[in-house]
N, C-alpha and C positions, 0 to 999 in steps of 0.2 A: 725641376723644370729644365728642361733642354734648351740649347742656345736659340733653335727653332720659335720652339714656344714663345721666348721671353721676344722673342723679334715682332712676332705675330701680334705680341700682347701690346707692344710700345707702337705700335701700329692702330690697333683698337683705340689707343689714349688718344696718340695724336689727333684723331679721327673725331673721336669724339667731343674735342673742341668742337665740333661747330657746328654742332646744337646738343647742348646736354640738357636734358630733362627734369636735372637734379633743380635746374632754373626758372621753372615752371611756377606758376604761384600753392600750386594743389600740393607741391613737394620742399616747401620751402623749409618744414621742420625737419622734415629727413635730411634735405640738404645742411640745415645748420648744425644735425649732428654729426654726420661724417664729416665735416670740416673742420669741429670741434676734436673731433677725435685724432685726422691729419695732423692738425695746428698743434694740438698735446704731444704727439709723437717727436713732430719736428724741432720741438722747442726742447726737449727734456734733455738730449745732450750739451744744448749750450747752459742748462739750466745744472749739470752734472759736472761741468767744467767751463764755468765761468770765465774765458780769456779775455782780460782787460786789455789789451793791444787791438781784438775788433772791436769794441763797445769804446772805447774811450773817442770822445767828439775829437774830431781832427779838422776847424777852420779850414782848412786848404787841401782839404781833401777833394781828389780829381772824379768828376762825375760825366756821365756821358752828357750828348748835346740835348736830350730829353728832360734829366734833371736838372742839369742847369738851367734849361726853360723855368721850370715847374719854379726852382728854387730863387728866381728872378723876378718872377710874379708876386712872391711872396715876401720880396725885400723890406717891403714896410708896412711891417702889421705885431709893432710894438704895441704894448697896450689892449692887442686886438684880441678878440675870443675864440679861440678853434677849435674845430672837431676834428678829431683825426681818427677816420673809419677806418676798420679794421688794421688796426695799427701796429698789428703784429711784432716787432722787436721793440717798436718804440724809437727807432731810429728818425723817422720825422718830426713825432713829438720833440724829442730830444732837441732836435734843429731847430724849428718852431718857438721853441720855449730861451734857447740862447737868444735867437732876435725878440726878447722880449714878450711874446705873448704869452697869454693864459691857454692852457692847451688841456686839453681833455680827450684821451684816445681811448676808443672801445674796439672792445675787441671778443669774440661769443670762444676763443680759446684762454682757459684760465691761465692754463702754464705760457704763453705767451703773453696774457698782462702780467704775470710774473717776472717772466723776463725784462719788458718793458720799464717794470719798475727797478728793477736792479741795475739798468742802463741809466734811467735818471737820478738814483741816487747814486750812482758813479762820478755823472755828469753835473751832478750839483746842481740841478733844476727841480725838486722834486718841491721846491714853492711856486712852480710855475706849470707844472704838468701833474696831471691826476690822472689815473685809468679807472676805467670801468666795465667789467661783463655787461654784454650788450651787444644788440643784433640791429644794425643799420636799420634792419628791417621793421623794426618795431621798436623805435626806440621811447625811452621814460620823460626826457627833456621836453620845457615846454616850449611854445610858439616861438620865433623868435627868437632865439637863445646864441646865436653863435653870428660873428662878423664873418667867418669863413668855414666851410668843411673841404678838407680835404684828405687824398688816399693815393696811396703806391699799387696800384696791382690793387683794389678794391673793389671795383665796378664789376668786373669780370665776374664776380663769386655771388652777386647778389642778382635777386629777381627785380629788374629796375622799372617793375610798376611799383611794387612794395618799396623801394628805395629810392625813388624819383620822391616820392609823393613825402617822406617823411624827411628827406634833405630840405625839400624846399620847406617844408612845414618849421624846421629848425632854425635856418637860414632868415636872417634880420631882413628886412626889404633894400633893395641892392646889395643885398650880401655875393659872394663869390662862393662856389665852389669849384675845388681844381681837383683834376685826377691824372694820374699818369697809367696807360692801359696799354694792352696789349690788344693787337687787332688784326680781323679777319681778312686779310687779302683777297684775292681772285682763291676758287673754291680749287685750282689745280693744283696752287701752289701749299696748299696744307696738303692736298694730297702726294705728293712732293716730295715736301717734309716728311712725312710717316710714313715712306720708305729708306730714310738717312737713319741708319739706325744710334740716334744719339737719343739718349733717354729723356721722355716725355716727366717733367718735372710738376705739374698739373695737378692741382687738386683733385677731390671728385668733385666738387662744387661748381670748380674754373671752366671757363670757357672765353675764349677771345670773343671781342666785341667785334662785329658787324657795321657800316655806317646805317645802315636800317635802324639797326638796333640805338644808335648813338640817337638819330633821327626822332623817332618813340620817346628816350627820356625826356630831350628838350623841351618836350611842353609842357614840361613842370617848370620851365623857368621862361623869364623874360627873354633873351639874348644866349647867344652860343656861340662863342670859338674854339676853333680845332686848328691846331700844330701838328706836322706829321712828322714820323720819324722812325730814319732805321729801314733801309734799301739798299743801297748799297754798303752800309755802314755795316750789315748783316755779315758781310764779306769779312770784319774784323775777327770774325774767329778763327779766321785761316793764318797761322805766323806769318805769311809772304806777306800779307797788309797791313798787319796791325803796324808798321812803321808809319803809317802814309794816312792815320784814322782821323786825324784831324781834316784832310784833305776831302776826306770823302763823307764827311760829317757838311763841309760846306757845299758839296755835292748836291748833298741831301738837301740842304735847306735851300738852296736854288731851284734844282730843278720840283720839287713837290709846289713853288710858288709862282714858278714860266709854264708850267707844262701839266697843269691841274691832271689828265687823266692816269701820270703816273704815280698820284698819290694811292690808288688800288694795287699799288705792288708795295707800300709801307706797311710794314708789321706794329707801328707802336704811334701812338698820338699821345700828344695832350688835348686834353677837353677844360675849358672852359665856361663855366655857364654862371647867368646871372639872372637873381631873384628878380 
């Protein structure tokens, strides 16, 4: 493939964030096997070379202003019962199951509850975290089942009529679930993007969420807030800022809550929603 091509192609991906098909309810099988198939590929290196220095929990490990949100919401839920959708390395379970709770992460790639599980038996929680193959989308759990569901990069991959309906179905009454996503801005600026030719990391499945889209799931639940994030903060990739990313983190979190219409130029939210 020519440098040409491969540009043209990372163009196509970007692009195709913002509407993929693969998300459609009529393609949801097809979609959970190319993802399955993604997720086995992406996992099998770390699953061929195990490095305990990424996987081993690290307390005071430094996270951007998005997880930290996420991971502040979920300060006290000792005790508590979680789902963790598409849980991919197992890196939240893992979190999750140190502050105490009972944590159950599914996930429809095997070699990725694989991994999941070899991070918890590293991590010494493997009495507090279990995995399971399993599709958001259809899941086996009954009514009721979980104090909280929550996901890293989750929403994006599923059909969220089929995953609205089955979160809330799981979810105890005032149960919470939290997600941390990735999101569609003004429709120029992905176009934008998928001219920077830095490689489109994207599932086939993935697609950034829309506030339309975020809009549609809510009415599976009671109540809904949204955190924004990642506007300026975007700029951290350039070495000249990344000194000053605290600065522009609080940037962020200022101006997305004075100046409500610049929240369509933020690439990432937290969603909050309740049963």
């Amino acid at each position: 493939m020519t440098p040409l091509q491969s540009y043209v192609n990372n163009i196509r991906a970007v692009l195709h964030s913002w509407n993929n098909p693969l998300k459609r309810i009529e393609n949801a099988t097809a979609k959970d096997q190319q993802e399955k198939e993604f997720y086995d590929m992406e996992a099998q290196p770390y699953l061929d070379d195990f490095k305990l220095d990424l996987f081993l929990y690290d307390e005071n490990e430094q996270f951007p202003a998005s997880h930290r949100y996420f991971y502040t919401q979920l300060a006290d839920i000792k005790g508590k019962k979680i789902l963790d959708c598409c849980c991919g390395y197992g890196f939240s379970s893992v979190k999750c199951a140190k502050y105490g709770a009972q944590v159950t992460g599914i996930d429809i790639s095997t070699k990725m509850l694989e991994l999941a599980q070899r991070n918890a038996e590293l991590n010494q929680v493997t009495g507090l975290a279990e995995f399971k193959l399993m599709s958001a989308q259809k899941m086996e759990f009954t009514d009721n089942s979980f104090d909280y569901v929550i996901g890293q990069g989750a929403l994006h991959h599923l059909n969220l009529e089929l995953a609205g309906k089955e979160i809330s179905r799981v979810l105890k009454p005032g149960g919470k679930a939290l997600f941390i996503e990735p999101r569609i801005p003004f429709k120029w600026l992905i176009f934008i993007r998928s001219l920077i030719p830095t490689k489109c990391l994207e599932s086939p499945g993935g697609a950034q969420l829309s506030d339309r889209e975020i809009e549609y799931f809510s009415r599976f639940f009671s109540s809904t807030h949204v955190e924004y994030f990642m506007f300026l903060t975007k700029l951290i990739r350039f070495p000249l800022f990344k000194k000053i990313s605290s600065g522009l983190e609080h940037a962020d979190s200022r101006l997305s809550k004075r100046i409500k219409f610049l929240r369509k130029l933020y690439w990432a939210f937290v969603l909050e929603f309740t049963k």
